[in-house]
C-alpha positions as CSV (number, residue, x, y, z in Angstrom):
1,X,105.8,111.6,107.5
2,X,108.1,109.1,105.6
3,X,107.7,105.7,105.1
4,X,108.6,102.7,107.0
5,X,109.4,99.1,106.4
6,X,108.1,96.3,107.6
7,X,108.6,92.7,107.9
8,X,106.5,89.3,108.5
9,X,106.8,85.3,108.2
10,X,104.2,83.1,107.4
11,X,104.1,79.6,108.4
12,X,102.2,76.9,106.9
13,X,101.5,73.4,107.7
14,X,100.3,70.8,105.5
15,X,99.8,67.5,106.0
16,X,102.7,66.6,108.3
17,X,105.2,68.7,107.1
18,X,105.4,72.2,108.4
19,X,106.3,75.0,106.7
20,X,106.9,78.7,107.9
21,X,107.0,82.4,106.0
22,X,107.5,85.8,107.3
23,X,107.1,89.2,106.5
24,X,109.6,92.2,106.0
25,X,109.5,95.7,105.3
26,X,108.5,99.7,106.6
27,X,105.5,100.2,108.5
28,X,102.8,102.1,106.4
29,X,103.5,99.8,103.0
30,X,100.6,97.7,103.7
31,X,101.6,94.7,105.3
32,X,99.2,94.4,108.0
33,X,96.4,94.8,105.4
34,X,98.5,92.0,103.5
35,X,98.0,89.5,106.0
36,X,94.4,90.5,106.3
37,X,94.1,90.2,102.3
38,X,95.8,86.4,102.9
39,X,93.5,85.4,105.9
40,X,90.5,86.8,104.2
41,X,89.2,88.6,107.6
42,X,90.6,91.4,110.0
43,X,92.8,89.7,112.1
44,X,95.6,92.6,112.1
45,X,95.6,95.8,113.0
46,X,95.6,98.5,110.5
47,X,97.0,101.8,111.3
48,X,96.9,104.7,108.7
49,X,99.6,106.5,110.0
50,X,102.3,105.0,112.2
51,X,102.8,107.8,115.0
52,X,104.6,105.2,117.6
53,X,106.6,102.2,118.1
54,X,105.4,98.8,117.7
55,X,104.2,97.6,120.9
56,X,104.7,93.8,120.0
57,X,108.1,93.0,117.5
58,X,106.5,89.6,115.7
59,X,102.5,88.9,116.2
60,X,101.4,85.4,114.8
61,X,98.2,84.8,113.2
62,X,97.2,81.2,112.3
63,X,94.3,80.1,110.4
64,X,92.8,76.6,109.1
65,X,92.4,76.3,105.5
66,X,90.3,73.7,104.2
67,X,90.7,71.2,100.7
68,X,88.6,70.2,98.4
69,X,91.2,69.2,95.8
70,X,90.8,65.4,96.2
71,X,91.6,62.9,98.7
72,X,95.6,63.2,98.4
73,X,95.4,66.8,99.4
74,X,94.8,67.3,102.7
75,X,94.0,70.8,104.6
76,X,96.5,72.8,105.6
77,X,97.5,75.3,108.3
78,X,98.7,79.2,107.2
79,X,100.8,80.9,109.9
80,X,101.5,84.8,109.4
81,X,103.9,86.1,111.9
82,X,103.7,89.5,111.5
83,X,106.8,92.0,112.6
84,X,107.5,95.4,113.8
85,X,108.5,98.6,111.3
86,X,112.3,98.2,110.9
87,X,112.8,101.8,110.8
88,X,113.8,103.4,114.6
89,X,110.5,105.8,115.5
90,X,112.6,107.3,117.8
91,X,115.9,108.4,116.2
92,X,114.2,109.0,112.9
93,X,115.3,107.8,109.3
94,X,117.5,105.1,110.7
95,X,117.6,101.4,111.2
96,X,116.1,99.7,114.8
97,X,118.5,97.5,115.3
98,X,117.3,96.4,118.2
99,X,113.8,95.2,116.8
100,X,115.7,93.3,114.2
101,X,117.5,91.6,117.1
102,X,114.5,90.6,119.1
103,X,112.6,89.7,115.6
104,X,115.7,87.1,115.1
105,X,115.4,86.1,118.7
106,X,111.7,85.5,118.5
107,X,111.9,83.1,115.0
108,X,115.2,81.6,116.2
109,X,114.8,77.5,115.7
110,X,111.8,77.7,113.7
111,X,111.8,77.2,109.4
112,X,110.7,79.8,107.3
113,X,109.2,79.0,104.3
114,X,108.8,82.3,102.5
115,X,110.2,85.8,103.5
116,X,107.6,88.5,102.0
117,X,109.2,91.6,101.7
118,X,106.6,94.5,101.6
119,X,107.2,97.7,100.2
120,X,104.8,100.5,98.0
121,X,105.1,100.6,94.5
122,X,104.5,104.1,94.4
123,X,107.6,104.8,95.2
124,X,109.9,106.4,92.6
125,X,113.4,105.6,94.5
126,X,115.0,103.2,96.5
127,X,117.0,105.9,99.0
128,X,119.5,105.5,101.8
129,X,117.4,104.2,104.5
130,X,115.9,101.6,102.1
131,X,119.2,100.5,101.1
132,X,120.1,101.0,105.2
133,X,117.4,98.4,106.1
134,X,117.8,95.5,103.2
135,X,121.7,95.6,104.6
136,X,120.2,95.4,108.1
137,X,118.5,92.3,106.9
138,X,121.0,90.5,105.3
139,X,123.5,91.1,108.5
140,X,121.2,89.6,110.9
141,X,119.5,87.3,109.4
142,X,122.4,86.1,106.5
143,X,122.0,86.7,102.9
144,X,120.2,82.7,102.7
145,X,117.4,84.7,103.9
146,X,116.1,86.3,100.3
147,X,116.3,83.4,99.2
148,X,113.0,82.5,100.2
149,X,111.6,86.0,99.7
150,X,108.9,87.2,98.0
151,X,108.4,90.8,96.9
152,X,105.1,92.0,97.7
153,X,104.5,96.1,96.3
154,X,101.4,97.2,97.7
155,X,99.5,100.4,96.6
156,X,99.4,99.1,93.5
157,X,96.2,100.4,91.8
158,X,98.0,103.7,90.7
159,X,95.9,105.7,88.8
160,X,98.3,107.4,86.9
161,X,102.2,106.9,86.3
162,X,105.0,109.2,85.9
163,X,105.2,111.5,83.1
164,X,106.5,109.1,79.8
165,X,105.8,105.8,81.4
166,X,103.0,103.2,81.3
167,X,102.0,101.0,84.2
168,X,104.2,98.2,83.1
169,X,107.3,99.9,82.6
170,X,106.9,101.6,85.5
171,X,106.3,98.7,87.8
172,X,109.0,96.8,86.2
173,X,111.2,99.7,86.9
174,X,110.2,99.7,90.9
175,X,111.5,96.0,91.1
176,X,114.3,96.0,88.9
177,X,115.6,98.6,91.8
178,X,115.1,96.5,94.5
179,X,116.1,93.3,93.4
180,X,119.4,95.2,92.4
181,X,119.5,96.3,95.7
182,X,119.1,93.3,97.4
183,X,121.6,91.4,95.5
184,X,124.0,94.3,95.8
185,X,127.3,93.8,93.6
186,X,128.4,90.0,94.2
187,X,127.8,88.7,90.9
188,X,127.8,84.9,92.3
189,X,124.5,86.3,94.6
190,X,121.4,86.1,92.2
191,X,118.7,84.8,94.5
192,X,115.3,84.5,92.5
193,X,113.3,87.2,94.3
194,X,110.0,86.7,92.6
195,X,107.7,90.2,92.8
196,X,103.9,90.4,93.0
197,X,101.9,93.5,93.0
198,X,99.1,93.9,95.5
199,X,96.6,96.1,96.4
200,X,94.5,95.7,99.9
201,X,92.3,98.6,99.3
202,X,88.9,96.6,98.5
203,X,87.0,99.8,97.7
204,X,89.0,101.1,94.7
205,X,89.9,97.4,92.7
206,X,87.9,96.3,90.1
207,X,86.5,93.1,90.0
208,X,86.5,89.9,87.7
209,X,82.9,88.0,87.4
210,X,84.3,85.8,89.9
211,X,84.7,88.7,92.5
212,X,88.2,88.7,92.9
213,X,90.3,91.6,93.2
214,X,92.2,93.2,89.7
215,X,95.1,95.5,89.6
216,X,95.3,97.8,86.4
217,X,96.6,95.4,83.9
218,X,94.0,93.0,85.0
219,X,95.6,90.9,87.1
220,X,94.4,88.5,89.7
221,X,96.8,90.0,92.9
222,X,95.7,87.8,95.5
223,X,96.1,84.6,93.4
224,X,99.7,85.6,92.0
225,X,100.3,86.0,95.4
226,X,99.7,82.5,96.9
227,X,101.1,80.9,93.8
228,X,104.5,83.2,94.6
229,X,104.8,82.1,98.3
230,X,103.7,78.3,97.1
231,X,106.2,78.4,94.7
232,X,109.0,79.3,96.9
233,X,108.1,78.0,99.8
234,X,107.8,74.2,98.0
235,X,110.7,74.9,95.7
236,X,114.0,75.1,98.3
237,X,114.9,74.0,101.9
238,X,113.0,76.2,104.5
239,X,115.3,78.8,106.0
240,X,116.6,78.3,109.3
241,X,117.6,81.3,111.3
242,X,120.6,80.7,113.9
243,X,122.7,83.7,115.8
244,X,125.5,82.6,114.1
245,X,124.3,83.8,111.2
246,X,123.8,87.6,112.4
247,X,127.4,89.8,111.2
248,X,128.9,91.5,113.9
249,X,131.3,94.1,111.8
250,X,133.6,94.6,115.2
251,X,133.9,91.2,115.6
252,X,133.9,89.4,111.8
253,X,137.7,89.2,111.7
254,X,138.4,89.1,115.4
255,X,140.4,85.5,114.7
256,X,142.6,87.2,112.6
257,X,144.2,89.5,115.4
258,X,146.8,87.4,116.7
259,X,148.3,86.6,112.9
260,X,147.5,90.5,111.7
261,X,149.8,91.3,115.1
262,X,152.7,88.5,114.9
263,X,152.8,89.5,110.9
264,X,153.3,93.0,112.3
265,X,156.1,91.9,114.8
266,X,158.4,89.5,111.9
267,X,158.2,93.0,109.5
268,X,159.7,94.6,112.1
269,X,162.2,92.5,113.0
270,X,163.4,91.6,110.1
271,X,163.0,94.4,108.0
272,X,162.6,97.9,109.8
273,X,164.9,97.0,112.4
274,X,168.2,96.2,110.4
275,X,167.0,99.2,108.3
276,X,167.1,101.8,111.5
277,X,170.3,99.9,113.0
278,X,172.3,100.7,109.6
279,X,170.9,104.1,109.3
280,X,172.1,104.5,112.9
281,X,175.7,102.8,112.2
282,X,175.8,105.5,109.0
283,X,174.8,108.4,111.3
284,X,177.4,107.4,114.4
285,X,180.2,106.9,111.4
286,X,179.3,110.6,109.7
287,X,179.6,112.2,113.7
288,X,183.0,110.6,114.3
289,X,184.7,111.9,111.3
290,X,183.0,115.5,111.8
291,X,184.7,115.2,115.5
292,X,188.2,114.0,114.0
293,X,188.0,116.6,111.3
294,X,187.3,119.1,114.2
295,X,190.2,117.4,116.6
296,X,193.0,118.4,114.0
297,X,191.8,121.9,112.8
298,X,191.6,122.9,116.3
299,X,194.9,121.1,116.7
300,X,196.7,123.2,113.9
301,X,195.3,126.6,115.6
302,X,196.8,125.0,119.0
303,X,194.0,125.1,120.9
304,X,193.1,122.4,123.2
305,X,190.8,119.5,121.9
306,X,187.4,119.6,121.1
307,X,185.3,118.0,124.1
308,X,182.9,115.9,122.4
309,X,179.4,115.2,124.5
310,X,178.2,113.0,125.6
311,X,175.1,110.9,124.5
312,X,172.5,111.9,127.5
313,X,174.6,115.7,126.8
314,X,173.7,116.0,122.8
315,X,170.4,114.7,123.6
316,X,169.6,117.7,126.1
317,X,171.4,119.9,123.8
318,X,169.0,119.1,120.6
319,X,166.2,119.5,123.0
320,X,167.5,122.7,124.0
321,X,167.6,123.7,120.2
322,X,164.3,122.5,119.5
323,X,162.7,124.7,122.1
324,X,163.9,127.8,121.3
C-alpha cells in the first residue's frame, strides 16, 4: 500500500501575540504521531495503515504550555491543526484536490506561523505523485507558503542505509531532493526550508541521561524540532492564506483574452488579408489571359468563342472534379 502525504498547522499563542503553524504531507509518514510527540500525550489518532478517507480535513489540538524562564516570559498556547492525507483514497496515486480546497477553506483568515511538511525518510525517491502534491500545495495555497515550512522526516531511526552510504549522507541526500523539489527551477525562489529528523516510535530510540529521545547520530529530535518551528515561526511575518492566492490554470490568463483576440483580428487585417486579396488579383489576372489566349486560337480555327463560366459555374465544376 503506497504512501501518503499529509499536512498540519500549528498555532501558538504567547503572550498577546498569536501565532499559528500547520502540518503537510501523506497519510502514514507519521504526522499524527508528530503532533502526539509535540503535545507530549495521545491526543491524535494513530492509524497503522490508512485503509479510508479522512473523516475530518483539519482537526485542531490545543494545549497550555507553562514557563519557568523568568518573569518576562510568559506561558504560551500551542495549536496543532492537523489535516487530511493529500493523496485521493479513492482514485488512487493522485492528488485530492478537493481536501486541499476545504483545508484552505478551513484556515482561511487565520496566520500561520510554521508549515511542517511531514514526509519518511526512508524513502529512496521523490516520484511523481510526490512531486504531484508539493505542486498541489503551492497552487492553492501560493508558493509564500514554504516559506514558513519546516521539514519534518519521520522514521528516522533506520537501522541500516543503502548499500555505500552512511546515515548522514544518506539523510542529507533525502532532503536535498525535496528541497529541490519544492523550489522547483525559479532560481529567484530559495525559501529556507529548514529539515529535522524525527522519530515517534518511543520503543526503538535510545535515550540521553536526561530521558529524551536520540536518533542514530545522537541527536536530540524533539528539541531540534521546537527550535526549527521557533525559529521560523519568530523569524518572518506569519502567513496569511486568502483564495486569491489559490492558481486556477483555466483561468490565470483569462484577462488576457480580449487583447490575445483583438491582436489576432489587426494580423489579419493588415497582414493576411492584403496578402490573400493580391494572391487573388494574381490568380483572376493569370485566368483572363488563359481565356484570351483561348479566345484567339479558337478564333484562327473559326470556331465560335470560348464561353467562359461563370463564377457560381467554375465553382460547381471544381467540385464536380474533386468528387470524382
Amino acid at each position: 500500500m503506497p504512501e501518503s502525504w499529509h499536512a498540519g498547522f500549528i498555532s501558538s499563542l504567547c503572550g498577546s501575540r498569536l501565532k499559528r503553524q500547520q502540518l503537510s504531507g501523506k497519510s502514514g509518514v507519521g504526522k499524527s504521531s508528530l503532533v502526539n510527540s509535540l503535545l507530549g500525550e495521545a491526543a491524535a489518532r494513530v492509524q497503522t495503515f490508512k485503509l479510508q478517507a479522512d473523516a475530518e480535513m483539519v482537526t485542531p489540538f490545543v494545549k497550555e504550555v507553562g514557563s519557568s524562564s523568568g518573569p518576562d516570559v510568559e506561558g504560551f498556547r500551542i495549536k496543532l491543526i492537523d489535516t487530511c492525507g493529500l493523496e485521493d483514497p479513492d482514485a488512487g496515486d493522485t492528488v485530492h484536490y478537493a481536501a486541499l480546497r476545504k483545508i484552505a477553506s478551513a484556515i482561511q483568515g487565520q496566520t500561520i506561523d510554521c508549515l511542517l511538511f511531514v514526509d519518511r525518510l526512508d524513502l529512496y525517491r521523490v516520484d511523481a505523485l510526490d512531486k504531484s502534491i508539493i505542486q498541489a500545495i503551492t497552487d492553492t495555497f501560493g508558493r509564500g507558503i514554504w516559506k514558513k515550512a519546516v521539514l519534518a522526516l519521520t522514521h528516522s531511526n533506520l537501522a541500516q542505509t543503502p548499500p555505500s552510504t552512511d546515515y548522514d549522507s544518506f539523510a542529507d541526500r533525502r532532503v536535498a531532493a525535496l528541497r529541490r523539489t519544492i523550489r522547483g527551477r525559479n532560481p529567484l525562489f530559495k525559501p529556507s526550508l529548514p529539515a529535522v529528523l524525527c522519530e515517534n516510535n518511543a520503543d526503538i530510540c535510545q535515550r540521553d541521561k536526561d530521558g529524551k529521545r536520540l536518533l542514530p547520530d545522537g541527536s536530540q529530535w524533539l528539541v531540534s524540532l521546537v527550535n526549527a518551528i521557533t525559529d521560523i515561526a519568530l523569524g518572518q511575518r506569519p502567513y496569511r492564506f486568502r483564495p486569491g492566492m489559490t492558481r486556477r490554470p483555466n483561468q490565470q490568463f483569462k484577462w488576457l483574452m480580449p487583447f490575445v483576440l483583438a491582436s489576432q483580428y489587426m494580423f489579419f487585417k493588415n497582414v493576411l488579408q492584403p496578402i490573400l486579396q493580391q494572391d487573388r488579383k494574381r490568380q483572376d489576372e493569370a485566368d483572363d489571359y488563359i481565356w484570351r489566349v483561348k479566345a484567339r486560337q479558337r478564333r484562327e480555327l473559326g470556331i465560335g468563342p470560348a464561353l467562359r463560366p461563370s463564377k457560381a459555374n467554375a465553382w460547381r465544376l471544381e467540385q464536380i472534379y474533386e468528387d470524382d
